[in-house]
Residue, then its C-alpha position, 0 to 999 in steps of 0.5 A: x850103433x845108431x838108434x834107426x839101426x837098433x831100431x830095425x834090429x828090434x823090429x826083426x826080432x820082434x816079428x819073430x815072436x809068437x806073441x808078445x807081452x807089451x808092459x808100458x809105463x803108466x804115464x803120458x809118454x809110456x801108455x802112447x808109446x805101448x799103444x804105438x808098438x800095440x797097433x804096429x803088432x796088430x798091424x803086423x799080425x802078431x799076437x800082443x797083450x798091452x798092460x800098464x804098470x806104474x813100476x816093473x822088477x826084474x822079477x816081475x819078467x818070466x824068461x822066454x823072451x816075449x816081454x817088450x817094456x815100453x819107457x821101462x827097463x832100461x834102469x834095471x841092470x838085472x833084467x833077463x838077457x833077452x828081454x826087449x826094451x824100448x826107453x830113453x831113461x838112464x841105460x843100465x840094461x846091456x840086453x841085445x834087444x834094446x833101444x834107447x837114444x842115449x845108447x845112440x848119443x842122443x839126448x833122451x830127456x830133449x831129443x827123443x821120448x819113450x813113443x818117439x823111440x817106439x815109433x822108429x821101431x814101428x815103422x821098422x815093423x812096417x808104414x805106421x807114420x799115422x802114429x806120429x800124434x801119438x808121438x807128440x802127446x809123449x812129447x808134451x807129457x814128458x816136456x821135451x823139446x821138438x828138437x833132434x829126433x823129436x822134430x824129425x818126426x814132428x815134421x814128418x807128421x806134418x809132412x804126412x798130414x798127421x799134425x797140424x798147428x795153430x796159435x791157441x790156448x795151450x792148456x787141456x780141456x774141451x773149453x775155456x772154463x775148463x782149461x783154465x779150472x785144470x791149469x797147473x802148467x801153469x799153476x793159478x792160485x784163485x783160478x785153478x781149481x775154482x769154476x766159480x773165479x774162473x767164470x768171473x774172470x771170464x766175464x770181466x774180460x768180455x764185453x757183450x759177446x765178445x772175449x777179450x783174449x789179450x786183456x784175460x792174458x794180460x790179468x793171468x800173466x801179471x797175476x801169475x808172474x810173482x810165482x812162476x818161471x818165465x817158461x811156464x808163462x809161455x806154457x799159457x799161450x803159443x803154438x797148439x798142435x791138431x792130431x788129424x787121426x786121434x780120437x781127441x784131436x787136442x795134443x794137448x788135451x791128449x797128452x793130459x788125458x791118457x796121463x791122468x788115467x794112467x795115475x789113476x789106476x785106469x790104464x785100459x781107458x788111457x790105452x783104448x783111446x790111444x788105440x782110437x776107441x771113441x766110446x772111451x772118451x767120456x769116462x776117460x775126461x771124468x776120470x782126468x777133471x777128478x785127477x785134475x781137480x785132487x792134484x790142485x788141492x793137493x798143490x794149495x795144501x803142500x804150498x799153504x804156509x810159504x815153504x823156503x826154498x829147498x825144503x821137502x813137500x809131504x803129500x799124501x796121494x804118491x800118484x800125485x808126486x811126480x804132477x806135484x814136483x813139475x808143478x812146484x818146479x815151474x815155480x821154483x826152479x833155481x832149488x832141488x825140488x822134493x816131493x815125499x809121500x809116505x806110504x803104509x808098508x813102511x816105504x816112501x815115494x819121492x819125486x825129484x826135480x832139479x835145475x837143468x843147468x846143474x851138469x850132474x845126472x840126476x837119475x844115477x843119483x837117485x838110482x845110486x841113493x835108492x839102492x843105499x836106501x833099501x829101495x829103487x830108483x832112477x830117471x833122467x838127468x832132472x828129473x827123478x823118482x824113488x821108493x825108499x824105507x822111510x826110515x832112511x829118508x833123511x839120509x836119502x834127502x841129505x844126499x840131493x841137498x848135498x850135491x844140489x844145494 
């Protein structure tokens, strides 16, 4: 079946619904696409709730039928039959209500994320081609590609008005200090994390009132080569894109917002403005500058000491994982990439990233390792996560060493 028939298939079943439980994942690309799918309801006048979760069990899904996970579900094979589904992780679920490109031969981790994949099904709920800049920040936040399905709605957007694009600054912050205090994408060591440097970099690239765009970038770009891969240099400058209906028209800046809040527990900030609400934009920028600022302490303290490659990163904030392992990815990308942080109730959380040229699925690993671990887990064919007993953590990393040595 192709994904615009499951699509529409979806959308009829859902319009029937009294109400409707949205449940979406809690970072960039799962809030947006729970936000798509929130104001195609709205629009459609079906009674919706939108919650955020960072996780979702079976058991955790009441039977009836009015449950819409949104970049969740598809890696739970026990599911309820009947729950709806929209998703572009490895598919387990066999529902009927289920929308995932790979289903459809499509590449969920290049060609479609999670709020691409809801915003086939909202339009077939009815026109809400406005929410392709909704579309863009899932995106960013999950690395895609504008290619495939992706690009279709990208230049439809582009097309309708939505998006627009310039050369820029590629980093989130509302100025340049900023953008480059919270780089990570890259990572800026003596930079990132530090007001002060960032200012006197600034002010040696600037003659008068004039900056230097070309000398600061050259100095970044030197300094930053030793330690990063070629693609994670490309992240500093190049094309930059301008949501024209977003309440923070910065794609970029966006996508990093509603991500940060999300890991921060403050999904209901990260939704509101998705769902356009201005008044929620100040706090939400506090709350992402905080995330920021922990993350990058966290990276000096997991990459102080010179780690070989291959050896596993402890950290101790499991909300910071996944940030951690793209970080030390797009620095070492030729190994395995494992992030551990060890929890109180006897579990650890690990965020897995491996190089995309290696042929294996990384996500049926993980699932598969997890489950032989006491725990879950799952993802995409790179990149990865999973809660295990920790007394089996050896066990767990000696099976990804195994298969990416």
């Amino acid at each position: 079946m192709s994904i615009d028939t499951a699509a529409k298939d979806l959308a009829s079943h859902i319009t029937r619904q009294d109400q409707v439980e949205i449940r979406c994942h809690h970072d960039a690309d799962g809030i947006a696409a729970g936000a798509i799918m929130s104001i195609a309801l709205y629009r459609a006048h079906v009674p919706f709730r939108l919650r955020v979760t960072p996780r979702i069990q079976s058991q955790d899904i009441p039977k009836g039928g009015n449950t819409l996970l949104c970049d969740l579900g598809s890696g739970i094979p026990d599911l309820p039959e009947e729950t709806m589904v929209i998703d572009h992780h490895i598919p387990l679920f066999e529902g009927p209500y289920h929308v995932n490109p790979r289903l459809s031969g499509i590449d969920g981790d290049t060609e479609l994320s999670g709020a691409g994949a809801a915003y086939l099904v909202a339009n077939a709920i009815g026109d809400n081609r406005d929410l392709a800049g909704l579309v863009l920040t899932g995106i960013i936040g999950d690395g895609q590609h504008l290619a495939g399905k992706n690009q279709e709605i990208y230049l439809e957007g582009m097309g309708n008005g939505i998006i627009s694009k310039k050369r820029g600054i590629r980093l989130a912050g509302r100025d340049l200090t900023e953008q480059l205090t919270l780089a990570t994408n890259p990572y800026l060591p003596g930079i990132s994390g530090s007001e002060a440097e960032t200012t006197a970099l600034i002010n040696r690239c600037t003659e008068g009132s004039e900056l230097s765009t070309d000398i600061l970038f050259s100095l970044l770009i030197l300094d930053a080569a030793e330690r990063s891969r070629p693609e994670a240099l490309l992240n500093l400058y190049g094309d930059v894109y301008q949501l024209e209906r977003e309440v923070l028209p910065d794609a970029f800046s966006l996508s990093m917002l509603i991500d940060a809040c999300g890991k921060e527990d403050q999904g209901s900030i990260a939704s509101a403005v998705c769902l356009r609400t201005s008044s929620e934009l100040s706090g939400a920028w506090d709350i992402a500058r905080t995330h920021r600022l922990r993350l990058i302490d966290e990276l000096k303290n997991t990459l102080t000491g010179n780690k070989e490659p291959g050896q596993v990163y402890e950290i101790h904030d499991k909300r910071l994982a996944s940030d951690v392992a793209d970080t030390i990815n797009l620095m070492d990308g030729d190994m395995a990439v494992i992030v551990v942080a060890h929890q109180d109730d006897g579990f650890s959380h690990l965020s897995i990233r491996v190089p995309k040229h290696q042929g294996t699925d990384l996500g049926m690993l993980v699932h598969t390792l997890a489950a032989d671990c006491g725990g879950h887990g799952g993802g995409h064919t790179s990149r990865a996560g999973a809660t295990i007993a920790s007394e089996h953590l050896s066990r767990f990393i000696a099976g990804i060493h195994e298969v990416y040595a």
